[in-house]
VMD Tcl script that draws the C-alpha trace (Angstrom):
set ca {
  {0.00 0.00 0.00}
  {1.47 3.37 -1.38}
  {2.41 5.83 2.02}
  {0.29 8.93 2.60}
  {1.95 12.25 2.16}
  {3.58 13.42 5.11}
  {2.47 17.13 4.59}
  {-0.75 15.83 4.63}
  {-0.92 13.61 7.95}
  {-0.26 16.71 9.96}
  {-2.40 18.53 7.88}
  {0.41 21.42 6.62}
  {1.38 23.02 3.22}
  {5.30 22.60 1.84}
  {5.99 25.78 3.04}
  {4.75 25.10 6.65}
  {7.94 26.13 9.38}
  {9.56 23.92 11.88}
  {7.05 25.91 14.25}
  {3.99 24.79 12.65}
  {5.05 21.17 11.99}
  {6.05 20.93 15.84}
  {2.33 22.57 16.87}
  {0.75 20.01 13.69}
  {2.36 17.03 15.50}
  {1.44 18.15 19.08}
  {-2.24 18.26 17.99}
  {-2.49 15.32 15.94}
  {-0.23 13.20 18.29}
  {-2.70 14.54 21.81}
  {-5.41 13.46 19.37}
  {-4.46 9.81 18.19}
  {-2.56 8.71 20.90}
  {-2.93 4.94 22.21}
  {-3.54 5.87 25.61}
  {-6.38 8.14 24.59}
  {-7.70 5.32 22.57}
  {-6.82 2.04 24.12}
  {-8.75 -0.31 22.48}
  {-8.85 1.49 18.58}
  {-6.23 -0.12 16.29}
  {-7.11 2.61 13.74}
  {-5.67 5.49 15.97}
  {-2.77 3.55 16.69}
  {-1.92 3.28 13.58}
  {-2.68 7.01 12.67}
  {-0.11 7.98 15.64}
  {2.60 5.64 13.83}
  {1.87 7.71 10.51}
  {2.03 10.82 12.03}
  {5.08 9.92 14.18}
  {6.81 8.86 10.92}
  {5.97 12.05 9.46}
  {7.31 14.00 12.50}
  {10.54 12.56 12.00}
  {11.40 13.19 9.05}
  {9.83 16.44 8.45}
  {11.39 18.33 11.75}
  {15.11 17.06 10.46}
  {16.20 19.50 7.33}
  {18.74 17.66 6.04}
  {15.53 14.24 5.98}
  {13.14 16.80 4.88}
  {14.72 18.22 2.14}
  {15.34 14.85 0.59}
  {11.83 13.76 1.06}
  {10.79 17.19 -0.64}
  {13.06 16.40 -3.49}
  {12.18 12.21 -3.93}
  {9.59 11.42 -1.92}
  {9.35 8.72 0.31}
  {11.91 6.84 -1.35}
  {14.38 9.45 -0.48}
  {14.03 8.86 2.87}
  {13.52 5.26 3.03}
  {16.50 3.29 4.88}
  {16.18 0.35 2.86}
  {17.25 2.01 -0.31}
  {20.16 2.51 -0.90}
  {21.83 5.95 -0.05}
  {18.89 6.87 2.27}
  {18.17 9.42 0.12}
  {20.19 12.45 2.15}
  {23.56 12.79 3.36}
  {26.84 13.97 1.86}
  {28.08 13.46 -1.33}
  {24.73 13.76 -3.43}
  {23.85 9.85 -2.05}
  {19.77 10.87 -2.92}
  {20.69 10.85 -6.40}
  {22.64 7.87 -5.77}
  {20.05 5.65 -4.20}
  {17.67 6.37 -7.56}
  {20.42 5.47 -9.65}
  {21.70 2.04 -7.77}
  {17.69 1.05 -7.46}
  {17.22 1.13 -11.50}
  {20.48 -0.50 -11.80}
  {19.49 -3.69 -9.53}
  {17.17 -4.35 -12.24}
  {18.53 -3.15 -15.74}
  {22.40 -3.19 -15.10}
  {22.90 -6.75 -15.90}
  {20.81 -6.26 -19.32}
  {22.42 -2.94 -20.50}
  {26.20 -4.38 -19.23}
  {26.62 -1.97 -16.72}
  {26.69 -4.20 -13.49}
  {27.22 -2.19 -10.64}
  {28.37 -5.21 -8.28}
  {30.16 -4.97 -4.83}
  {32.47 -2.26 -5.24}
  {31.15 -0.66 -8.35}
  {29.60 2.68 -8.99}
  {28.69 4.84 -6.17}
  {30.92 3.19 -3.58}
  {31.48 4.09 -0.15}
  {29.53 2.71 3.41}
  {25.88 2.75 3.35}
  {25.65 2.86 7.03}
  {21.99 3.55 7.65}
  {21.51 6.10 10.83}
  {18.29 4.78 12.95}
  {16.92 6.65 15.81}
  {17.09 4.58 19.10}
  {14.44 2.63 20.69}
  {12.07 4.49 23.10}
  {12.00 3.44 27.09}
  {9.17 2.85 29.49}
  {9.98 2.92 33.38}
  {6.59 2.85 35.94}
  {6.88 4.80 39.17}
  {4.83 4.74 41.95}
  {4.01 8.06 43.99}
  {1.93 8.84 46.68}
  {-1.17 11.36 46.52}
  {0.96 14.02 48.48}
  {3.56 13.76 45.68}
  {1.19 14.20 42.96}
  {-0.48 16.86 44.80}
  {2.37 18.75 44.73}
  {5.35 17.60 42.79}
  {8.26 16.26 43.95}
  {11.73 15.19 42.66}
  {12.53 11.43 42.46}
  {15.44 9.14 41.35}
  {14.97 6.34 39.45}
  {17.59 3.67 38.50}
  {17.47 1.86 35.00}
  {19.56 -0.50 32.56}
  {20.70 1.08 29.73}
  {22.89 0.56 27.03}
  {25.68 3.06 26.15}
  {28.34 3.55 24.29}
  {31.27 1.41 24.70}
  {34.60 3.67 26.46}
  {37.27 1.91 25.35}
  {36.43 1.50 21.58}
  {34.42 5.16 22.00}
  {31.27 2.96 19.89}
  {33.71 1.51 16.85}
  {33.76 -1.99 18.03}
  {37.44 -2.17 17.27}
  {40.25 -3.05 19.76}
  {41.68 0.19 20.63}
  {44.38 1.14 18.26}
  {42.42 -1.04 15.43}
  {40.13 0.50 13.23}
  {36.58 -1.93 11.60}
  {37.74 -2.83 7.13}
  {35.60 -1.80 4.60}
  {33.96 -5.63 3.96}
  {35.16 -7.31 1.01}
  {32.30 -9.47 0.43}
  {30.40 -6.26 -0.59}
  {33.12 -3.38 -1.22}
  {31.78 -1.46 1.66}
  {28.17 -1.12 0.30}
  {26.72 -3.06 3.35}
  {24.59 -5.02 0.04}
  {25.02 -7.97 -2.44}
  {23.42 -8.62 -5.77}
  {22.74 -12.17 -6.59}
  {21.94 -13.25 -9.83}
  {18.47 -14.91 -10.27}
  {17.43 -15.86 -13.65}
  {16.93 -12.30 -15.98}
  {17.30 -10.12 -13.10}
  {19.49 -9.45 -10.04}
  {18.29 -9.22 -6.55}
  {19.94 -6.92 -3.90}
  {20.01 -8.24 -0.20}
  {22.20 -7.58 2.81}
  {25.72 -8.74 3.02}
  {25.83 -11.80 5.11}
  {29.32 -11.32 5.70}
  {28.92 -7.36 7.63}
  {25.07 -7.88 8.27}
  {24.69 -4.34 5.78}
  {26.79 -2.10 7.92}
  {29.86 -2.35 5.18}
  {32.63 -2.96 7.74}
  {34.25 -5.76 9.70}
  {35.92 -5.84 12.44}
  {39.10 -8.14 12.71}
  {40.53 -7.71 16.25}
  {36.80 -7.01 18.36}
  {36.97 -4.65 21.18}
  {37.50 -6.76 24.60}
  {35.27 -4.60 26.59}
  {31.92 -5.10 24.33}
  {32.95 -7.87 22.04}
  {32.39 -5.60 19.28}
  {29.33 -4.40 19.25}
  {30.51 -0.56 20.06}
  {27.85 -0.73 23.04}
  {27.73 -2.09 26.91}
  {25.27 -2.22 29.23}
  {25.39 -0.51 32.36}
  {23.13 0.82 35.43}
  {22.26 4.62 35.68}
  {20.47 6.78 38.09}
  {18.48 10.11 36.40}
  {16.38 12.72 38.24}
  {13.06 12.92 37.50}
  {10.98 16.05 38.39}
  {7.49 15.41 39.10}
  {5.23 18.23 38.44}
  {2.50 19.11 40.38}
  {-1.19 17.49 39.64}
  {0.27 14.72 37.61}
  {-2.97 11.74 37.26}
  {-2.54 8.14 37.18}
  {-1.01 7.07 33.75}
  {0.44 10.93 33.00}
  {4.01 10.46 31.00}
  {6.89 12.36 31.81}
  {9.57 12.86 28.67}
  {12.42 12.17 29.30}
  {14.34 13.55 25.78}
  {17.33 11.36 24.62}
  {17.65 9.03 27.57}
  {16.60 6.17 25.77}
  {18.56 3.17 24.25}
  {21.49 4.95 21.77}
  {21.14 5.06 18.60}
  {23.03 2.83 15.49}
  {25.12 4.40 13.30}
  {25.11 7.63 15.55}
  {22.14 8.01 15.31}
  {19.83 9.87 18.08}
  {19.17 8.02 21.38}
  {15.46 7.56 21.96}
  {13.62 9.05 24.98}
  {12.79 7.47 27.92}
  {9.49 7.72 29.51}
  {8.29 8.01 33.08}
  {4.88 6.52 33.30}
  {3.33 7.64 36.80}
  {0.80 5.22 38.81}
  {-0.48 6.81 42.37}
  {-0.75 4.73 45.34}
  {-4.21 3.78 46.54}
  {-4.85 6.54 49.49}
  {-6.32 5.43 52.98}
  {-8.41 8.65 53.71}
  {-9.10 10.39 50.01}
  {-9.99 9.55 46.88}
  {-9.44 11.13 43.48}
  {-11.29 11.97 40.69}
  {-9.74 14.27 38.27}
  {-8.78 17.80 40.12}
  {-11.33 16.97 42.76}
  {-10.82 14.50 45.94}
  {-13.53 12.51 47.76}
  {-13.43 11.43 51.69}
  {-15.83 9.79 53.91}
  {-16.57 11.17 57.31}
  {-18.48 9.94 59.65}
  {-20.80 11.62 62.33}
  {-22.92 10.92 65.08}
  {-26.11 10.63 64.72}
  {-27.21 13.81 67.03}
  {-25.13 16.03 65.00}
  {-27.07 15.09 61.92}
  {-30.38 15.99 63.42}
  {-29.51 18.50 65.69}
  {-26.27 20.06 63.21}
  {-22.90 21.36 64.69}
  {-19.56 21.70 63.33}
  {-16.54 19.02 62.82}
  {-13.10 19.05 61.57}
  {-12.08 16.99 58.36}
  {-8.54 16.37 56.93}
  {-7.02 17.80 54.03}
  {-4.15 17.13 52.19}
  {-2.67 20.85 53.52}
  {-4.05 20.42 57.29}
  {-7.66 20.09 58.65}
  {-10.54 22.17 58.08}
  {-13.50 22.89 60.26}
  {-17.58 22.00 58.08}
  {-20.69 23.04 59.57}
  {-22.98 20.35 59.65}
  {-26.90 21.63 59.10}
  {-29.37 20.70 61.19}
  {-31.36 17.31 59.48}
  {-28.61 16.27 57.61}
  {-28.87 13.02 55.94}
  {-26.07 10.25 55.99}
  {-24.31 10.41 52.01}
  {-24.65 13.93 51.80}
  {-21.74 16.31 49.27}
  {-20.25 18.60 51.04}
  {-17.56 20.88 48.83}
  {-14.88 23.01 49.80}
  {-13.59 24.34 47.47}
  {-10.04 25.18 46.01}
  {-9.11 21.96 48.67}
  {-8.52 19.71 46.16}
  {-5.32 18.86 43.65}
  {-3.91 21.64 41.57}
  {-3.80 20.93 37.32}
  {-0.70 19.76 36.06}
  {-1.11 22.75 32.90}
  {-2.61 25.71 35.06}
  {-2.94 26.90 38.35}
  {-6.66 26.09 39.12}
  {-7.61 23.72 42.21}
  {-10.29 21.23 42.32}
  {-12.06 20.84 45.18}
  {-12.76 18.47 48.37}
  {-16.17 16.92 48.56}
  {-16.90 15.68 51.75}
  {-19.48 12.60 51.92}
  {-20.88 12.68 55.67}
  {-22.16 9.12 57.05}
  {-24.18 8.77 60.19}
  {-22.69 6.48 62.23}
  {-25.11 4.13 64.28}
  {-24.09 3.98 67.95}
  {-23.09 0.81 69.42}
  {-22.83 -1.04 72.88}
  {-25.43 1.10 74.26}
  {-26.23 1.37 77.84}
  {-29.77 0.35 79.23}
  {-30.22 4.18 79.90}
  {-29.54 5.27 76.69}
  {-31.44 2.65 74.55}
  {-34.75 3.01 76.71}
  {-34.22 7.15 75.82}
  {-34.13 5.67 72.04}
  {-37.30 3.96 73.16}
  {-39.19 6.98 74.32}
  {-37.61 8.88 71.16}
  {-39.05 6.62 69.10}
  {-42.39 6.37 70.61}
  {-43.02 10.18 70.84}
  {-42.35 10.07 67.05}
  {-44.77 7.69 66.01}
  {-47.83 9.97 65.98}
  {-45.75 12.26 63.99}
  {-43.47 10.07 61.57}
  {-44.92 11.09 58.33}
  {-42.97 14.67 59.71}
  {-39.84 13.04 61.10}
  {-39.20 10.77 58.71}
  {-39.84 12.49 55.07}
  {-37.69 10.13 53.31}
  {-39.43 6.95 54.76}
  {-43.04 8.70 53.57}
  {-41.85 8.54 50.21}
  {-40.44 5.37 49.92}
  {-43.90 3.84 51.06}
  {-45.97 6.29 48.92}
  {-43.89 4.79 45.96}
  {-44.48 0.86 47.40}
  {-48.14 1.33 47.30}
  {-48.31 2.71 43.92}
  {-46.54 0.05 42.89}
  {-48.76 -2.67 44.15}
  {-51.39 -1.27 43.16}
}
mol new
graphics top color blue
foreach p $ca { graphics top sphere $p radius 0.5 }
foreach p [lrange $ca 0 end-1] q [lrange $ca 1 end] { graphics top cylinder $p $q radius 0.2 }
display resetview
């Protein structure tokens, strides 16, 4: 299936600046992002398009090739790449139509022909994940944390070449440096990686002892991570270029910092706002007064009304968590419960008695909510 045009996944003209494709991408990228749309293949995909597109449009020296050939000029598995030094765009065109014609016209461009010189492709490195766990304080109000991660960096002693120090990699002689073979099949030749250098056109004779030639080891490292305040359950920190390095030098990937909050034991959140339970006695319902409830700062004091009923919202606001983009504060809702009283004495339960009794006459009055529910029974059976 032919590639959409980049310009046209972020929705921009040719002419469109760095500035606009960076705001295009931050749109379109809020927009189709997986963890927006967990369970929609279709947006997944989209944000892989539009990532693509990213990437090559905010690099000039990508961009311009891809404005002068297309995707193909900016496709790493043709040959040249389609940018870099040394006019390898034009190149790439060039050693594609020869893979099929050159044998018929006689101008086979084998290993070591026309156009020589390391095809190294440059790729990006891989993207990291790393969970943390923070309390409700800490989102609440930011804090600074360490976190320790394997990571894979370049080597010191071969300084990434992969060659014992004071060796240097060969160009590859199976494939002249060109990191590709053609093998004859039939009418036509067929270009595949070199088995020999695995397509990055060099060897490397004496390997470096520290990383056994790979130009990369893995090691341990600590990075601060500030935590700003009124991060949410799943919010992603960026962490730019602290990801696995990249081949070829090539740009390390980023790394990020996926936060998960702790299950609280007094509130609970939803969005900006935070929830609690608080429990009262049952005199203080019917009569009111006034009790103190926690906050995440300190403890405020709540009037209770007079015939309050257990469940009951009330908000204070500004109490709750500040956003993470603005300074605006939810608020604290405070869900009262009437607490029944337990291991009564003989005193008190006969004065629930006599309570009870001198409400009888009158319990359509004293007990609104019970009136209702009954109303609503016999209209039902009836």
């Amino acid at each position: 299936m032919a590639k959409k045009d980049f310009y046209e996944l972020l929705g921009l003209n040719r002419d469109a600046s760095d500035d606009d494709i960076k705001k295009a991408y931050r749109k379109m990228a809020m927009k189709y992002h997986p963890d927006r749309n967990p369970d929609s293949k279709e947006a997944e995909e989209k944000f892989k398009e539009i990532k693509e597109a990213y990437e090559i449009l905010s690099d000039s020296q990508k961009r311009a090739a891809y404005d002068q050939y297309g995707h193909a000029g900016v496709d790493p598995n043709a040959a040249g790449a389609g940018f870099g030094a040394g006019g390898a765009g034009f190149s790439g065109f060039g050693d594609a139509f020869s893979d099929i014609f050159g044998d018929i016209f006689g101008g086979r461009a084998g290993a070591g022909g026309a156009g020589g010189g390391s095809r190294n492709n440059v790729y990006r490195g891989s993207d990291l994940r790393y969970n943390m766990e923070i309390t409700l304080e800490e989102a609440a109000r930011g804090c600074e944390k360490q976190v320790r991660i394997p990571a894979v960096e370049t080597c010191d002693v071969c300084h990434g070449s992969g060659a014992k120090p004071g060796t240097e990699p060969k160009t590859c002689q199976t494939c002249g440096g060109h990191g590709q073979v053609r093998m004859q099949q039939g009418f036509f030749s067929i270009q595949q990686t070199c088995p020999t250098c695995h397509g990055t056109g060099k060897v490397i004779p004496d390997p470096c002892t520290a990383c056994q030639g790979s130009g990369r080891v893995k090691k341990n490292k600590t990075l601060n991570v500030k935590i700003p305040a009124g991060v949410d359950e799943g919010d992603r920190i960026r962490l730019a270029g602290e990801g696995e390095p990249g081949v070829n030098g090539g740009p390390a990937g980023d790394l990020y910092v996926v936060t998960h909050i702790r299950e609280h034991g007094v509130f609970q959140r939803n969005g900006q706002d935070l929830h609690c339970e608080m429990p009262i006695s049952f005199a203080t319902a019917a009569l009111g007064g006034e009790i103190e409830i926690p906050t995440l700062d300190s403890v405020a004091r709540l009037k209770i009304p007079p015939e309050t009923q257990s469940g009951q919202a009330f908000r204070l606001r500004g109490k709750g968590i500040k956003s993470v983009r603005g300074a605006s504060y939810g608020d604290l809702l405070c869900h009262v419960v009437v607490e029944t009283p337990v291991k009564l004495t003989e005193r008190q339960k006969d004065l629930l008695r006599q309570f009870d009794a001198e409400g009888a006459d009158n319990s359509d009055t004293h007990n609104p909510r019970a009136k209702s529910f009954m109303d609503k029974l016999k209209d039902f059976f009836n």
